[in-house]
ZAPAFI-606002 format. One record per residue (C-alpha): z negated, x, y negated; residue in one letter. Coordinates in pm, whole numbers, plus 50000, padded with zeros to 5 digits. Layout:
ZXYa
...
//
This chain:
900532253180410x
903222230880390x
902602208280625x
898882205080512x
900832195580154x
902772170980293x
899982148780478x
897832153480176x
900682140179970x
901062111080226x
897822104380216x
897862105979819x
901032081379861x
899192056680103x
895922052779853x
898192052279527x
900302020779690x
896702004779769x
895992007979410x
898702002779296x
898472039379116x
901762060878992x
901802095079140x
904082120079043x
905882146479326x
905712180679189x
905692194579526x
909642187979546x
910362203079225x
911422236279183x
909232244078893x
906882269379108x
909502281179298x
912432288979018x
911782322178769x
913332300578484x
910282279778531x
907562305278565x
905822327078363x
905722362678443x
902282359878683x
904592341078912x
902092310478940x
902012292478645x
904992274478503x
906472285978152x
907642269677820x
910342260578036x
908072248178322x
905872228078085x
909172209877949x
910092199778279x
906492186478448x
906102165978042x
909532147778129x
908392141778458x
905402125678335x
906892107378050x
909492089778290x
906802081778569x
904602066778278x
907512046878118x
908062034678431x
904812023978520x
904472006078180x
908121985578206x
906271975778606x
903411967178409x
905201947078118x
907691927978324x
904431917178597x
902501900678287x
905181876278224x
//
């Protein structure tokens, strides 16, 4: 399964650069992998979890707006 992951991801990569599109890389994270991060079905991330992927987010969005910001002028 990981492989399949990884040339999806690639692929993912490859068509965000052509658009110019921000992705974000969960899949080297340890959110689903760590029990701090997951709640107790062992799938789905926690408080904890949630925290993490929202400050991953924020940062990949801040960052895409400063790329955006500093291209307009």
């Amino acid at each position: 399964m990981s492989k399949r992951v990884t040339l999806y991801n690639q692929a993912i990569s490859q068509l965000a650069s052509q658009y110019s599109a921000v992705t974000v890389d969960f899949f080297h994270t340890t959110i689903f992998t760590n029990t701090a991060t997951l709640a107790d079905d062992g799938n789905h991330p926690n408080a904890a979890g949630y925290d993490i992927i929202t400050n991953i987010w924020l940062n990949a969005s801040t960052q895409s707006l400063k790329r955006l910001r500093s291209n307009k002028k």
